[in-house]
Every structure is written in C-alpha cells, then in structure tokens.
C-alpha positions, 0 to 999 in steps of 0.5 A: 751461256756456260758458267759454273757453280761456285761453294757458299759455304754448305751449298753451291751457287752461280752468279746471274749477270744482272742484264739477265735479271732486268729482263726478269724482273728480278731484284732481290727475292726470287721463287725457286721450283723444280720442273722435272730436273730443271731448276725455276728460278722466278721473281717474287710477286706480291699479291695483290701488286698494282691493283691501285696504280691507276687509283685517284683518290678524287674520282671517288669524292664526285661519284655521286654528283651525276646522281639525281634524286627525283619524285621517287627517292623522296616518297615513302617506302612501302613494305 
C-alpha cells in the first residue's frame, strides 16, 4: 500500500489505517526505532503487563489447608 507523507506543523506524518493498527496492537502509544534506514513502528508494552490475569485472590487464602503439622512440627528445635 502506497500512501504519502503529510505536513504537521514542523514535521511529516502518515496516516495508518486503523484495520493495520488492530492487527498490531496498536491504540494510542506507539515506540519509534530505526533498523537501518527503515522506520519501527511498535506498540507500547508495559512491563510487567498480565502477570496477573490468571490471579485469583481465593487460591491463596486455602493454601496452607493441605499442610498437616505432625509429631515433628511440634517438638522443639535444636540448635
């Protein structure tokens, strides 16, 4: 796809037609690189993003009902 640059103000932009950003990822913050003499143009990526989809905060309050304490746990520690 052809298109052409366009004056903003001081600058040059090109407008990105939005089924090309969906398919990047791409909503409103973007990373601009060079490779070479070609121009990157990424979406942002916050660190860290989705570690805790999958969280549910009920797993954790029964983790420690499996744990059995036996004759060991109860006798005194020796140092």
């Amino acid at each position: 796809m052809k298109s052409n640059l366009r004056k903003i103000g001081n600058s040059r932009g090109v407008l990105i037609p939005a089924p090309f950003l969906a398919a990047c990822g791409i909503e409103d913050e973007i990373v601009l690189r060079l490779d070479g003499k070609r121009i990157i143009i990424e979406p942002v990526h916050a660190p860290r993003a989705g570690w805790f989809d999958d969280y549910r905060e009920d797993d954790d309050e029964n983790v420690w009902l499996d744990l059995v304490e036996d004759e060991s746990d109860q006798k005194e520690w020796q140092w």
